[in-house]
Steps between C-alpha positions, in 0.01 A plus 500: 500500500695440214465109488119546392476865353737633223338815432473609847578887412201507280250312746638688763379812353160377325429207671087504635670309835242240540726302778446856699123387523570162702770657679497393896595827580161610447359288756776767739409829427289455141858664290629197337913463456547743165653227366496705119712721640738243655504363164643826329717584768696183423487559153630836488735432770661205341468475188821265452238211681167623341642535168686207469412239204411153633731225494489363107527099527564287180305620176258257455502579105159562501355808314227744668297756317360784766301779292437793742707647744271636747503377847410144437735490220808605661419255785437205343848573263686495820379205638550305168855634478544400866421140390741479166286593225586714229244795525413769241248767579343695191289815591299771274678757695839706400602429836400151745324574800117480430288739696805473777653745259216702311179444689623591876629838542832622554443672845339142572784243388778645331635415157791400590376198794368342168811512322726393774248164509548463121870532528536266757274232307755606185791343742268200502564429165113636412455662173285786437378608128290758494238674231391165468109464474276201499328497194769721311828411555414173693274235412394229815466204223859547423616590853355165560654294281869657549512520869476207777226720713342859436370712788213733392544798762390766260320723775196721483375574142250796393364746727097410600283795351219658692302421213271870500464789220839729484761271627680578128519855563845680521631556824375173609810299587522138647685432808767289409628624200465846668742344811718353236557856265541719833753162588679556152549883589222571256144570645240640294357857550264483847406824552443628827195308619472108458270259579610157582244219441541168710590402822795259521834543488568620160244755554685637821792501386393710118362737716792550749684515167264773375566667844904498411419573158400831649111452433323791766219269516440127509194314625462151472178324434391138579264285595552420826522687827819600680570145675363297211779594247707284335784718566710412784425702791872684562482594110128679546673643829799630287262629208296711773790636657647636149112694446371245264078512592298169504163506367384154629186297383434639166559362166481696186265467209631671199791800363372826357747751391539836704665827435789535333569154441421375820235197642233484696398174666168420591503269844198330706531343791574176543199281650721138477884417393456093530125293487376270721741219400833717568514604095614804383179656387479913543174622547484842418159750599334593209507852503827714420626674895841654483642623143882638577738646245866423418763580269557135496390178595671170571332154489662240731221205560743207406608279215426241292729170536726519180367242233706714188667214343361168668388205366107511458443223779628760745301819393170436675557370859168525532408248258773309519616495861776626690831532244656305756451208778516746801731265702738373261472834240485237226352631209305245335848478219681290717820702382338828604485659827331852601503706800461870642189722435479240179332291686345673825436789390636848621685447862756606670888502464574253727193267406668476131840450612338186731332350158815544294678307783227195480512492147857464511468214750291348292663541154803410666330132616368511136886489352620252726197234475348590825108490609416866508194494760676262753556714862400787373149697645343524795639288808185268565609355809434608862712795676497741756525874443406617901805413620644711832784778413712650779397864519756574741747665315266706282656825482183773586595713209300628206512392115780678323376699290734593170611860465348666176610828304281816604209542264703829320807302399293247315561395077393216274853372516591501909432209691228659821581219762897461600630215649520462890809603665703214712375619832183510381532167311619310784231631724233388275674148522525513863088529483441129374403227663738234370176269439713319296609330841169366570445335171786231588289361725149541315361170497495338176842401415480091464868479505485325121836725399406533151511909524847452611664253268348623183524916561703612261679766681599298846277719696284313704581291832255263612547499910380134604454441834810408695695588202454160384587432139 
């Protein structure tokens, strides 16, 4: 695991396991191998392996610029350090991390996961300088002209307004910068009734932060219905279990103050969330339904990609195109790379982290001569992925499922999951189906040995037949 994943205490903690989805297990008893778990169990058990900084080879005496250091940031400074370049990371910040560190919660990923990550990249010879701003303190003309290559990894920008009458009133807060106060020990005033707007992530997890917070009453509103939300299913689970109420398939239409400085928010239903060609387009019924009343309200819908201190070519990707090639992450300044939520918009952790590797590939090929788009993409040739698996030693036991703190002991700062215990660890291993095996003899392997002699960590074996060679 920790050949190909540095920062496997984070992922294993907020990691949206997409490898779980094509697990073979499934195919067993439909409960793939909890493979995030596995993940943090190794991590937390030894961290002398998980934490330790990549081998350095010979600086190469080239000079990289990274400018945030959010999840795409921090990965793409390792991997550049991991191939000899000198590697300085500048972030708005006080403190590196991105939203690892102020847009996740504390009883989701712990402060200190992010700083143990930073401190090993430190002991790769990775500089950090913080309350450093694009725009302000930083200017990409200059970074350009001092540095050999500049990532732009500068994350989400401004939060997306709902665009209706009363979003400006007080006690209207939006998400992140409400996560990222209650993060800094300093949430504003709630009250004891909320209303969270959105359904994604950030919305779940401001109103299981409300919940901690010691709000009485939260009810989330969104667009969708129950099994249509963004949010990942165990979070809405989680959210439900600690009494926060889901008001599915309405969206609102405007604020109007209530009370003693409270809101009320006028909803309809929701007739549409995307049009016929799969674009987000709400379609709202035209006459006001439900109109609840809060203390506060918190808008969590999303972000803007953050253009604060660009050059002007890269302000409208709309009118311009993408701000970079989406194979190579070649900005169209051949000097300048981007990655992250930069350039796909908001994802998740581990989607970032895989775009600030490529873009490391790639501005590492860019420092050493090297064609940037050659092997890289989708394999076009022909393969096989039905392939027969001994099922024979499948143990018949049932997902492990990761023991939690009781619903009463639960703060903004205590992690809810824990980590499995060894028993429990090794049992979940015992439940895969070591596909691995079968791929060996997957036929598409032309014996050419090229993915032997030229990996760069001696991993690979290429088996001819008769062990001829």
């Amino acid at each position: 695991m920790r050949q190909d994943l540095p920062f496997s205490g984070i992922v294993g903690r907020v990691c949206t396991h997409p490898c779980e989805e094509k697990c073979e297990r499934r195919k067993e008893d439909n409960q793939a191998v909890h493979i995030r778990a596995l993940k943090r169990y190794l991590a937390d058990n030894r961290p002398d392996i998980a934490l330790q900084p990549g081998l350095l080879p010979k600086e190469t005496g080239k000079r990289v610029a990274v400018v945030g250091s959010g999840p795409a940031g921090l990965m793409a400074a390792y991997e550049l350090a991991a191939r000899g370049h000198a590697v300085t990371v500048f972030d708005s910040a006080p403190e590196p991390g991105g939203m690892l560190r102020f847009g996740i919660p504390a009883f989701r990923l712990p402060g200190e996961e992010t700083a143990k990550a930073v401190r090993m990249l430190e002991r790769m010879r990775v500089v950090f300088q913080t309350g450093r701003a694009l725009g302000k303190e930083l200017d990409v003309e200059k970074l350009e002209r001092e540095w050999d290559a500049l990532l732009l990894a500068t994350g989400g920008g401004p939060p997306l307004k709902l665009g209706v009458p009363g979003e400006d009133l007080p006690g209207v807060f939006q998400g992140l910068d409400f996560l990222r106060q209650a993060r800094e020990g300093q949430p504003p005033k709630i009250g004891r009734s909320v209303l969270v707007i959105g359904g994604g992530n950030t919305a779940v997890d401001a109103a299981l932060t409300c919940r901690k917070l010691g709000a009485g009453e939260v009810i989330l509103i969104c667009l969708e219905e129950r099994d249509q939300m963004p949010a990942f299913p165990a979070e809405r689970e989680e959210a439900l279990e600690e009494g926060v109420k889901f008001q599915n398939g309405w969206g609102p239409r405007k604020f109007l103050p209530h009370g003693n400085g409270g809101l009320r928010l006028e909803i309809s239903r929701c007739l549409r969330v995307f049009d016929e060609a799969g674009r987000f387009s709400p379609r709202l019924d035209d006459f006001p339904g439900l109109s609840p009343s809060a203390d506060s309200v918190i808008v969590a819908i999303g972000q803007k990609p953050e253009m604060a201190g660009l050059p002007k070519e890269f302000q409208d990707p709309g009118r311009n195109g993408p701000i970079a090639d989406p194979l190579s992450l070649q900005t169209r300044r051949p000097k300048i790379f981007a990655a992250g939520d930069l350039v796909s918009g908001p994802k998740s952790v581990i989607e970032a982290m895989a775009q600030g590797r490529e873009a490391a590939v790639s501005m590492d090929r860019f420092l050493s001569g090297e064609n940037l788009r050659w092997g890289r993409g989708y394999w076009p040739g022909a393969w096989i992925d039905e392939f027969p698996i001994d099922r024979s030693g499948a143990v018949a036991r049932a997902r492990a499922v990761l023991p939690r703190l009781p619903v009463g002991g639960r703060d903004i700062l205590t992690e809810v999951e824990k980590t499995l215990d060894p028993k429990a660890a090794r049992e979940e291993a015992e439940r895969c189906l070591n596909c691995g095996r079968p791929a060996e003899f997957n036929q598409t392997c032309w014996y050419c040995l090229p993915c032997e002699i030229e990996c760069p960590v001696q991993a690979l074996e290429v088996r001819l037949p008769y062990l001829v060679r």
